[in-house]
C-alpha positions as a Markdown table, in Angstrom:
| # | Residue | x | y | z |
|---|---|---|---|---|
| 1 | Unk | 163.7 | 148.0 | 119.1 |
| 2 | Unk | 165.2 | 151.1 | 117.7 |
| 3 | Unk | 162.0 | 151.7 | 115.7 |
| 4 | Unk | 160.2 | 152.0 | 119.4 |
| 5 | Unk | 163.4 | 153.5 | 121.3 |
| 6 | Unk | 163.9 | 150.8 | 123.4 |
| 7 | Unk | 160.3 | 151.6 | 125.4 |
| 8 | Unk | 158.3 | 149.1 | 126.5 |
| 9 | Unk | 154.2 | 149.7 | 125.5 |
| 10 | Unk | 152.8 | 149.0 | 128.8 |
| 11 | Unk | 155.0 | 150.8 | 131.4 |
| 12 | Unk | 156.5 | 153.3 | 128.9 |
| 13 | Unk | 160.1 | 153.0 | 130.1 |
| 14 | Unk | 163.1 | 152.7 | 127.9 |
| 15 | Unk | 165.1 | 149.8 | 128.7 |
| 16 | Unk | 168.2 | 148.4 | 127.9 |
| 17 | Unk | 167.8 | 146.1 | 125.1 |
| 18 | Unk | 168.1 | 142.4 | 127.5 |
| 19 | Unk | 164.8 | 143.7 | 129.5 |
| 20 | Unk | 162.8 | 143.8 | 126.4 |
| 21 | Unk | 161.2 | 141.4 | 124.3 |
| 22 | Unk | 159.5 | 142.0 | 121.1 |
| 23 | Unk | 156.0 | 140.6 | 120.8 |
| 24 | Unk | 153.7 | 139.9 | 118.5 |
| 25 | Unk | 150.8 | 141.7 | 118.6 |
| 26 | Unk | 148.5 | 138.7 | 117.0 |
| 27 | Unk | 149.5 | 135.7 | 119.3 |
| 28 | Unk | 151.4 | 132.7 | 118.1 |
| 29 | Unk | 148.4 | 130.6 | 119.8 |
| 30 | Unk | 145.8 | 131.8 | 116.9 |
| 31 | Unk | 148.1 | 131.6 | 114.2 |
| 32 | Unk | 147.2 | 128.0 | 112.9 |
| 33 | Unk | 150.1 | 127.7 | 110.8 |
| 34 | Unk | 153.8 | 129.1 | 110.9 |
| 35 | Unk | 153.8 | 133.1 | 110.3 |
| 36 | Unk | 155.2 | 134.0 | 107.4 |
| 37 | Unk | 158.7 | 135.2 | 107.4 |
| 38 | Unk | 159.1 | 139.2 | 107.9 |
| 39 | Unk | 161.1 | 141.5 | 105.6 |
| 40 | Unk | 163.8 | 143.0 | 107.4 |
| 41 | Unk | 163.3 | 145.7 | 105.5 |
| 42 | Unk | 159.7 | 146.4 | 107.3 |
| 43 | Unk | 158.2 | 149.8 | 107.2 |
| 44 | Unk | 157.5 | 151.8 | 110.4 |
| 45 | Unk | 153.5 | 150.8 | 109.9 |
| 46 | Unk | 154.6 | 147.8 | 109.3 |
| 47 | Unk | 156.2 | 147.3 | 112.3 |
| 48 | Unk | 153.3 | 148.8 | 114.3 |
| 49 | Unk | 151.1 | 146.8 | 112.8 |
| 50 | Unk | 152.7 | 143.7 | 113.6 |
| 51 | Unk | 154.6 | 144.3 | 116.9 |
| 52 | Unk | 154.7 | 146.0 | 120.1 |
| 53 | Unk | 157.7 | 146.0 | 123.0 |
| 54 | Unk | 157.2 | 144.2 | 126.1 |
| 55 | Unk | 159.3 | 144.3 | 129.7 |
| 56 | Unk | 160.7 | 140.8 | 130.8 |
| 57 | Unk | 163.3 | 141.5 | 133.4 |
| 58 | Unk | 163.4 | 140.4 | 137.3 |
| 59 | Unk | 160.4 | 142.7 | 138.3 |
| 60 | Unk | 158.5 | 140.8 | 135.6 |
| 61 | Unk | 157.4 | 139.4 | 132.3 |
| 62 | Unk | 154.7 | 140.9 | 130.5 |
| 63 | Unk | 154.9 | 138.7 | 127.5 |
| 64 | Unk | 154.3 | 135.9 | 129.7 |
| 65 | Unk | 151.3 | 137.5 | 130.9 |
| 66 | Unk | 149.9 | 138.4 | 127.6 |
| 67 | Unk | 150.3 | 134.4 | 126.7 |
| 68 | Unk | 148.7 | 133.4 | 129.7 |
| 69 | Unk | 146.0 | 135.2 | 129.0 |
| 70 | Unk | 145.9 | 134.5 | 125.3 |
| 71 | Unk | 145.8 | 130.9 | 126.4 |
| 72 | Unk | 142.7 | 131.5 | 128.7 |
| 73 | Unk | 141.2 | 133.2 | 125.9 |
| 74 | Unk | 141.5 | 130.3 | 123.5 |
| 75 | Unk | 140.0 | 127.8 | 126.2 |
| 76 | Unk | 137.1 | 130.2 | 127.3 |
| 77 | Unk | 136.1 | 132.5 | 124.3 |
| 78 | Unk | 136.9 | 135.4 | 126.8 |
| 79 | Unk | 139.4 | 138.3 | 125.9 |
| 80 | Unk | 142.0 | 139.4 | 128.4 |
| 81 | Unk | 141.8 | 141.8 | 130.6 |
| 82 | Unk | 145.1 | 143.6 | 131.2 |
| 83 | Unk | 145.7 | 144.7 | 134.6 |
| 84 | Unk | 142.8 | 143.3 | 135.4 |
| 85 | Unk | 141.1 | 146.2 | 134.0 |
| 86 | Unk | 137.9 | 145.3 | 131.4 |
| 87 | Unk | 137.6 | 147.7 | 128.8 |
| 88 | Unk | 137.4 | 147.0 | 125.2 |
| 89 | Unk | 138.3 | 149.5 | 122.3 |
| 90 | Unk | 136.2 | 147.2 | 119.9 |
| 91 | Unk | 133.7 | 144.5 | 120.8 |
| 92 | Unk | 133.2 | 143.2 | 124.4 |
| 93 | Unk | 135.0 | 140.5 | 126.6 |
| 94 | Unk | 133.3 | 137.8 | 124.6 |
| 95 | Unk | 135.6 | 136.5 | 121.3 |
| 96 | Unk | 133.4 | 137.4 | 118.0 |
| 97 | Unk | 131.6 | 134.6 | 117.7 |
| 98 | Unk | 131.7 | 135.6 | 113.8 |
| 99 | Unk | 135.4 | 135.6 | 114.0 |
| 100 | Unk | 137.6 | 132.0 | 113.6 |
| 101 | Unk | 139.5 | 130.8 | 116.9 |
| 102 | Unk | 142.8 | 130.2 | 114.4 |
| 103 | Unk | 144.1 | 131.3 | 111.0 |
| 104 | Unk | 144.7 | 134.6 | 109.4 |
| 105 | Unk | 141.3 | 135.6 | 110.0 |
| 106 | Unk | 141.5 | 135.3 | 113.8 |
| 107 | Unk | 143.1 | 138.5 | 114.1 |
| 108 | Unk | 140.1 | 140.4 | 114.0 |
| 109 | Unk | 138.5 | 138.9 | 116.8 |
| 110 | Unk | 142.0 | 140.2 | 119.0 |
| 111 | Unk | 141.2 | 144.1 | 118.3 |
| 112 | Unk | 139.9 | 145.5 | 121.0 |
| 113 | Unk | 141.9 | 143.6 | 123.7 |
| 114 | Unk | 144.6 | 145.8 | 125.6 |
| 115 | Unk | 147.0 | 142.8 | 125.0 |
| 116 | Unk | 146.7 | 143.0 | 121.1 |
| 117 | Unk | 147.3 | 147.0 | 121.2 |
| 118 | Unk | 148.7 | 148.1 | 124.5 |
| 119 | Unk | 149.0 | 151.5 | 122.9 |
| 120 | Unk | 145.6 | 151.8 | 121.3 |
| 121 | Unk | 144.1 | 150.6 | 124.2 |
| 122 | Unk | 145.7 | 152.9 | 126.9 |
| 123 | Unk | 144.7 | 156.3 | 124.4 |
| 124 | Unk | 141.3 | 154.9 | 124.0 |
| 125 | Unk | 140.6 | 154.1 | 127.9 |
| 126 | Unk | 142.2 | 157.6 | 128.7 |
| 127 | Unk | 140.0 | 159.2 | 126.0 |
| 128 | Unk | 136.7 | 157.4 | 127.5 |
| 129 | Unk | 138.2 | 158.4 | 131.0 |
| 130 | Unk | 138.0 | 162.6 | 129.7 |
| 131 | Unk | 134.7 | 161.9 | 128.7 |
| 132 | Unk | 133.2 | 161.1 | 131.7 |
| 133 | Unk | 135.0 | 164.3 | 133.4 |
């Protein structure tokens, strides 16, 4: 949490530590097996590489929405669409059909969706958005 100053990725407001929730960036769902213990000595790139901060306080749960959608995604082949907003750094709403629904390997197939990389997600709609300008 200190590593992101206590700000969560999709509202960009620091919160107090019991409104936040630190998420996985590749979802439990897709794992297949139990992920491998972290070092608690993680890098900064290693941390952004394998997490992201979420809100869950009264006004709301994000985490809850990303799994929601995960789920869907898993049961339709269809990548999420946060804020109901359908833009795709990488690849298209459909899951790589290339890619493995579980396992190590079924992290690919997440890039792209805003709910895998809130951050990369928002910079690279905004940078489309300036484009079209």
């Amino acid at each position: 949490m200190e590593f992101y100053a206590y700000r969560d990725v999709i509202e960009q407001r620091t919160r107090s530590v019991h409104e936040l929730i630190i998420d996985h960036r590749f979802p439990m769902e897709r794992w297949g097996d139990t992920e491998p213990p972290h070092d608690a000595d993680m890098t900064p790139a290693e941390i952004k590489q394998k997490f992201q901060l979420l809100k869950k306080d009264s006004a709301g749960n994000h985490n809850l929405l990303k799994s929601r959608s995960c789920e869907r995604c898993i049961k339709t082949n269809k990548r999420g669409t946060p804020l109901g907003i359908k833009f795709y750094y990488e690849g298209d709403e459909n899951w790589p059909a290339d890619v493995p629904v579980r396992g190590k390997d079924a992290e690919t197939g997440c890039v792209g969706c805003g709910w895998y990389d809130f951050e990369t997600w928002r910079d690279r709609l905004n940078q489309q958005i300036a484009q079209t300008d």
